[in-house]
N, C-alpha and C positions, 0 to 999 in steps of 0.2 A: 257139561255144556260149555260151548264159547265164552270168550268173555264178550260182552257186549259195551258198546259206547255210547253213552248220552248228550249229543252234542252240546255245547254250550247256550246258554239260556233254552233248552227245551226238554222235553218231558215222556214218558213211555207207561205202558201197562203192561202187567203179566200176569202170567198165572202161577200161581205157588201151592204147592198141594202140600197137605200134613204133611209132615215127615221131613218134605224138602227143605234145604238152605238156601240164604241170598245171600251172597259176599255182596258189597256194596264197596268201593276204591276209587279213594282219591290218587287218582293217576299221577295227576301233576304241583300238587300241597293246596293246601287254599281253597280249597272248593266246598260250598255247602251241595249236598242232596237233600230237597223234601221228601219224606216219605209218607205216603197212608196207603191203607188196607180196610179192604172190606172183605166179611163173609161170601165165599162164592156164592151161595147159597141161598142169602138173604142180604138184600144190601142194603137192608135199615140198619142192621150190624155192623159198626164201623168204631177206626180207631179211637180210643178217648185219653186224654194227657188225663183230665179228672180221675179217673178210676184207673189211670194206671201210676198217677202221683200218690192215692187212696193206699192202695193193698202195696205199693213198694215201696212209702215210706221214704221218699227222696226224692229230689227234684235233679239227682244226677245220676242217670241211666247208666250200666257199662255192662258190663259181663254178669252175671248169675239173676239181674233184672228179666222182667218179662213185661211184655206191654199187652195192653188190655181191653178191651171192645166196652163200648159203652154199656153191652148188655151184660158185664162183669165178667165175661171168658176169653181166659189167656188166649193171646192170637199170636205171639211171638216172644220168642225165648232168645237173648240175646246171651253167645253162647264165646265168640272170639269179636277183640277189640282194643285193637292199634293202637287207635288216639285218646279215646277213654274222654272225651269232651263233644257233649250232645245238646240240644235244646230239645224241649218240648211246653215249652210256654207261647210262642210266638205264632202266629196263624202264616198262613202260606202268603208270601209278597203278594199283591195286587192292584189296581192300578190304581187304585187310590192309596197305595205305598206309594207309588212311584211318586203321585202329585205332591201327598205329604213333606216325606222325606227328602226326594229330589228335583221335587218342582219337575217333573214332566209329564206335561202334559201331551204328548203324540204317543203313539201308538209306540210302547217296550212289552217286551214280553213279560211275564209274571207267574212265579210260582201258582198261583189258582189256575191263571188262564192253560196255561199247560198240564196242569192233571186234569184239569175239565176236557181239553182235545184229547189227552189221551183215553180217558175214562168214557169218554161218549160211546164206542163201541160196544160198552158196558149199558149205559144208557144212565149211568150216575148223572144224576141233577150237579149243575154248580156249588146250588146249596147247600146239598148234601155231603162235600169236602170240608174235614174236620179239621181240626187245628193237627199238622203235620207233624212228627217226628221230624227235626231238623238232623240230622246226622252232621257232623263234623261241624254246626255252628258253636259260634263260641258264645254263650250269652254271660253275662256276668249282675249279680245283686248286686247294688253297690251299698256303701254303710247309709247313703238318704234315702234307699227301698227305692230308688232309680233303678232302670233297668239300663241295659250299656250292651250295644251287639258289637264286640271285638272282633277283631282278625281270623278265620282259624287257626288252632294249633296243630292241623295235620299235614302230614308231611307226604310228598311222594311216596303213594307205594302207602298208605295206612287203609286200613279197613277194617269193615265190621261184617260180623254176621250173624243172621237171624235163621232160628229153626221156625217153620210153623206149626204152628198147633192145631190148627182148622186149615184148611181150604182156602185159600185167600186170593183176591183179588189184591195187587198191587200198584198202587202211581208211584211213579218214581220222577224227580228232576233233578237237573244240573241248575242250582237257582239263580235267579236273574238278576238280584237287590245286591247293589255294589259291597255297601257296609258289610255284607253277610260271608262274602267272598276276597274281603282284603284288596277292591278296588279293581277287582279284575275277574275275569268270566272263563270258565275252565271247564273242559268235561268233566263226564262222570262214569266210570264205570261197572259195571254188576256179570253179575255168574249166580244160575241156579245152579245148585250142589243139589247130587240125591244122596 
């Protein structure tokens, strides 16, 4: 398949079947993507950082990790990986990030707010968007058990890729929250692999 492009500050769905891969690329360095997944199948079935931090034993995801549905089954096998620095602690930016963090309060786009329009075809609840696979964020524990969202360390041209395990629905974003992206807003881009 194509490569595809996720403009900046906004969001897309797809469909990924067993077997298949998602290359995920930071085109241009710098750029976070949110990512969640649900069962095609059953979309009370969706991604969970808990049970995929549980059975992998780490809170830094890279290659030979697999991430995990909150009803305990692998949903994706992370199998190639560029930058080797990911979050999955942090929920998806939203606008009450935005007020928080940035004091803005008019209308910015938002990590939630864009897997929600993408995912409505799907007929996903809002609420029913789980705390995201950050790709390419950089989150950092500091020694006060402060949390600290740095720069990314990805560089033009790094990526990752995911096999899946199930059937999956996908949201994918180019994310909106400045800090997360080194103060600037960049696409994103992806490729299904069979």
């Amino acid at each position: 398949m194509e490569v595809c492009t996720i403009e900046p500050k906004s969001g897309t769905a797809l469909q990924l079947n067993k077997g298949q891969s998602l290359k995920v690329i930071c085109p241009h360095g710098e750029q976070v993507a949110d990512m969640t997944a649900y069962n095609a199948t059953d979309f009370k079935e969706c991604l969970s950082n808990g049970k995929t931090f549980d059975y992998e034993e780490t809170l830094r995801l890279t290659v030979g990790n697999m991430l995990f549905s909150n009803l305990s089954n692998p949903m994706l096998d992370i199998i190639e990986d560029t930058c080797g620095i990911h979050d999955f602690l942090l929920a998806p930016c939203c606008e009450n990030t935005m007020k928080h963090f940035y004091n803005i309060v008019q209308d910015h786009p938002s990590c939630l707010d864009n897997l929600y329009i993408a995912l409505k075809k799907y007929e996903v609840e809002k609420w029913a968007i789980p705390t995201a696979f950050n790709i390419f964020m950089n989150v950092e524990l500091d020694n006060d058990r402060s949390i600290k969202v740095r720069p990314p360390k990805a560089k033009a041209g790094d990526y990752i890729i995911f096999k899946a395990k199930m059937d999956l629905i996908i949201g994918l974003t180019a994310c909106s929250a400045k800090d997360s992206n080194g103060n600037s807003f960049k696409a994103i881009e992806y490729q299904i692999l069979d």
